[in-house]
VOBA-1610 file (N, C-alpha, C; in pm, whole numbers, padded with zeros to 5 digits, always signed):
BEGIN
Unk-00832+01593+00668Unk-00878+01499+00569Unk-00981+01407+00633Unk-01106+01392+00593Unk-01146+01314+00635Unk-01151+01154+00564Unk-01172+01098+00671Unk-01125+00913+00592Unk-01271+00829+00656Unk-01274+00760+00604Unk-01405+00704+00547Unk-01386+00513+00589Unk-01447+00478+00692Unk-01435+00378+00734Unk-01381+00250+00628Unk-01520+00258+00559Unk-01468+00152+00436Unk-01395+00158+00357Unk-01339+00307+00352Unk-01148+00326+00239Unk-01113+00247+00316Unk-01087+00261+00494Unk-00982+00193+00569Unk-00995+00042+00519Unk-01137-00044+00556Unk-01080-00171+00513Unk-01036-00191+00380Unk-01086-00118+00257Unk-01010-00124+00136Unk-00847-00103+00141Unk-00822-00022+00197Unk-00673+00075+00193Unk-00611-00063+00292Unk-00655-00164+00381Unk-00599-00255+00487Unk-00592-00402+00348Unk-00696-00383+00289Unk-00653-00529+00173Unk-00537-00493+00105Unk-00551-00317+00018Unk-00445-00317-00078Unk-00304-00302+00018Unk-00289-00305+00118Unk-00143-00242+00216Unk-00095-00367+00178Unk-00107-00484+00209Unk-00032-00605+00236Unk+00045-00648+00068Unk-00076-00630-00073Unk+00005-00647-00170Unk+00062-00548-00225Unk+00039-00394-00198Unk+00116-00283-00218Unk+00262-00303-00171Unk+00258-00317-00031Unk+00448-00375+00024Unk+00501-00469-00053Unk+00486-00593-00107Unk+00457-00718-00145Unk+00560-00621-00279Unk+00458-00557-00376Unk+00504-00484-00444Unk+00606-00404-00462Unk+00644-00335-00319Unk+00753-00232-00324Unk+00892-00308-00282Unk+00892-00443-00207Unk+00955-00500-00220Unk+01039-00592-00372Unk+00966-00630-00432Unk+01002-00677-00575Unk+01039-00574-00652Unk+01019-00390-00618Unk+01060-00339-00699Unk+00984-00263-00820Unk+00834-00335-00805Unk+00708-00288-00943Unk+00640-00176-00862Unk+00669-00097-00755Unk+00600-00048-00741Unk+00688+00089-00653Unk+00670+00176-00689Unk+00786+00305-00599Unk+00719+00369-00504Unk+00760+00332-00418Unk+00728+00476-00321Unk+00777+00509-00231Unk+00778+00704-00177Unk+00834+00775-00129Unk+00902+00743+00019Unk+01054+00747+00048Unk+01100+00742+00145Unk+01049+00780+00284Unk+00977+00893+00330Unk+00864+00904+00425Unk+00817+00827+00458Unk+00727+00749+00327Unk+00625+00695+00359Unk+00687+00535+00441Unk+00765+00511+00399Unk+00868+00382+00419Unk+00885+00387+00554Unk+00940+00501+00579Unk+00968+00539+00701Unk+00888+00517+00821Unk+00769+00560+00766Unk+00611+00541+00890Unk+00588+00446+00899Unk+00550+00343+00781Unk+00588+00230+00775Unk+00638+00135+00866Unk+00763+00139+00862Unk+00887+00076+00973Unk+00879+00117+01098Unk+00792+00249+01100Unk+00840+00278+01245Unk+00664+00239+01343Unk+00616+00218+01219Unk+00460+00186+01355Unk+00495+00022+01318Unk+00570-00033+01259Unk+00576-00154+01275Unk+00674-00255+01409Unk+00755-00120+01408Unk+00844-00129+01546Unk+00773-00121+01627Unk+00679+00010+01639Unk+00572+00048+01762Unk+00496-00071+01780Unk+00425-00110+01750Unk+00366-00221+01715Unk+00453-00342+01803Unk+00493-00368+01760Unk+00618-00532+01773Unk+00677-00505+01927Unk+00747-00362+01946Unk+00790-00343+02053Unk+00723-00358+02169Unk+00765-00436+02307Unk+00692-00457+02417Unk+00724-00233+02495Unk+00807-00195+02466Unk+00773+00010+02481Unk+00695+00066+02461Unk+00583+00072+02525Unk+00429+00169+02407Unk+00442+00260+02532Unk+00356+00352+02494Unk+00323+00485+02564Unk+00238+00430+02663Unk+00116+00386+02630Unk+00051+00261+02749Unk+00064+00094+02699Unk+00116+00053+02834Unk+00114-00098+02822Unk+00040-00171+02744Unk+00055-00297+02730Unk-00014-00377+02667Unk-00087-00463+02796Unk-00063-00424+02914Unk-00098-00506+03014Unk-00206-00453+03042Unk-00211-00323+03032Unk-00381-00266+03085Unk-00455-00311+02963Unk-00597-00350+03029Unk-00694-00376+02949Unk-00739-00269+02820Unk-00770-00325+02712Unk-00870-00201+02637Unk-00723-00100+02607Unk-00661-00057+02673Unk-00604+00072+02637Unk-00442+00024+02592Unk-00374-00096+02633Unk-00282-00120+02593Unk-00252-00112+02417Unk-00338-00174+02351Unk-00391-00218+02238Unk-00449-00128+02199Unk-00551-00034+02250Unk-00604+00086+02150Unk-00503+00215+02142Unk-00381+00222+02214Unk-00262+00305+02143Unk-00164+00233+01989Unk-00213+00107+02013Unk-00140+00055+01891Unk-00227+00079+01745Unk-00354+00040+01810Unk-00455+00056+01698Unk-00413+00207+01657Unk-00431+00316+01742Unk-00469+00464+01675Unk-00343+00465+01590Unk-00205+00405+01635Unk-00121+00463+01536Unk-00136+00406+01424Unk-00155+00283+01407Unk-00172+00199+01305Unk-00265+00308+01212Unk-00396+00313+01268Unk-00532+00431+01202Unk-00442+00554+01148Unk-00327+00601+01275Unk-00291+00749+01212Unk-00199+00690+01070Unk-00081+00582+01054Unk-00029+00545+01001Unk-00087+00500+00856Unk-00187+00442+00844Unk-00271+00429+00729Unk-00334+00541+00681Unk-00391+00667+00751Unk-00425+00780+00683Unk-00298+00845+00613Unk-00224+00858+00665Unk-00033+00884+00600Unk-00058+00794+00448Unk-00045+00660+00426Unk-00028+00608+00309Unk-00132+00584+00250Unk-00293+00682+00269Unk-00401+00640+00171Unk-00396+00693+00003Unk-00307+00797-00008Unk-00244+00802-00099Unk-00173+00751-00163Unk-00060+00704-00123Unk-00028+00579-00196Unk-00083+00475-00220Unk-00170+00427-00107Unk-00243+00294-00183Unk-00293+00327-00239Unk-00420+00471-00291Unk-00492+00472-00391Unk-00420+00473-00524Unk-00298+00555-00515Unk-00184+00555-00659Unk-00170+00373-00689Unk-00131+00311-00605Unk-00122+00177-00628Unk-00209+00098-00692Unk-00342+00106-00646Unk-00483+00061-00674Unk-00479+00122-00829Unk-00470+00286-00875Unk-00472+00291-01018Unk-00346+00256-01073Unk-00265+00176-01066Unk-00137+00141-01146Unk-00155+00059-01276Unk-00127+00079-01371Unk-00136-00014-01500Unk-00085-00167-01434Unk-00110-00263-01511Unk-00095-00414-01513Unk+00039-00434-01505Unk+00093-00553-01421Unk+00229-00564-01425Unk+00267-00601-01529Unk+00424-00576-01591Unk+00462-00582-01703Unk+00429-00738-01781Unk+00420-00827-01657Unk+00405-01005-01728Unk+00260-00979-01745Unk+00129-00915-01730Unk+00027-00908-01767Unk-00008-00809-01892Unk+00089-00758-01962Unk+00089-00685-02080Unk+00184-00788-02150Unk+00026-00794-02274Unk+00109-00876-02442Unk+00137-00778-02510Unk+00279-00789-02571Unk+00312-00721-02705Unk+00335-00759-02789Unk+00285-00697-02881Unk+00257-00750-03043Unk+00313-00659-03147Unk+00341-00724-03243Unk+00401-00641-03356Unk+00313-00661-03503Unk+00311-00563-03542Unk+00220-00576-03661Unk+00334-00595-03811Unk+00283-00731-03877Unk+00372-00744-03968Unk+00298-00716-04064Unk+00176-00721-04112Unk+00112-00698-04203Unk-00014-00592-04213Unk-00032-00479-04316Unk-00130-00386-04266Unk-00257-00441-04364Unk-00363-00395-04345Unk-00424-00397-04486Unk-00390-00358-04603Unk-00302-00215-04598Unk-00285-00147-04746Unk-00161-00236-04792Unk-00080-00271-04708Unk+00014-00374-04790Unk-00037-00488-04874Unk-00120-00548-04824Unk-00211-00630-04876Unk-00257-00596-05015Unk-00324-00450-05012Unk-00395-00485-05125Unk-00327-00436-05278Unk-00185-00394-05233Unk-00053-00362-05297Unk-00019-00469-05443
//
């Protein structure tokens, strides 16, 4: 697949209110994806990386790539997210009590 620099910073705005989302519940998605999720967030957080954080340049660019591999994993979902209809408090419903032909009855 190829991925496209500027999806990434798009796909990096919608990540933060997409979770935001799956937390409250308005928004579903697949156990996998949850999964990768949690686990480059551990990678991440954890002082255990494959290379240190103490070497220069390279400590930090193993965190970055997973993060990069980790976001190509959920560009699908954020794009599903991005087309989602309006949350339910941003839809009015209305009821029609009167038509024209009743009217002219």
């Amino acid at each position: 697949m190829k991925f496209n620099p500027l999806e990434l910073l798009t796909d990096f705005t919608y990540f933060f209110p997409m979770m935001w989302n799956v937390l409250l519940g308005k928004f579903k998605m697949p156990w996998i994806t949850l999964f990768w999720i949690i686990l480059c967030l551990v990678y991440v957080i954890s002082p255990i990386d494959l290379l240190p954080d103490v070497l220069p340049l390279l400590g930090i660019a193993d965190d970055g790539a997973f993060i990069l591999f980790v976001l190509s994993l959920v560009h699908n979902d954020i794009q599903r997210f991005r087309g989602q209809p309006a949350s339910p408090e941003e839809i009015i419903e209305a009821e029609v009590i009167h038509t024209k032909d009743e009217e002219e009855k």
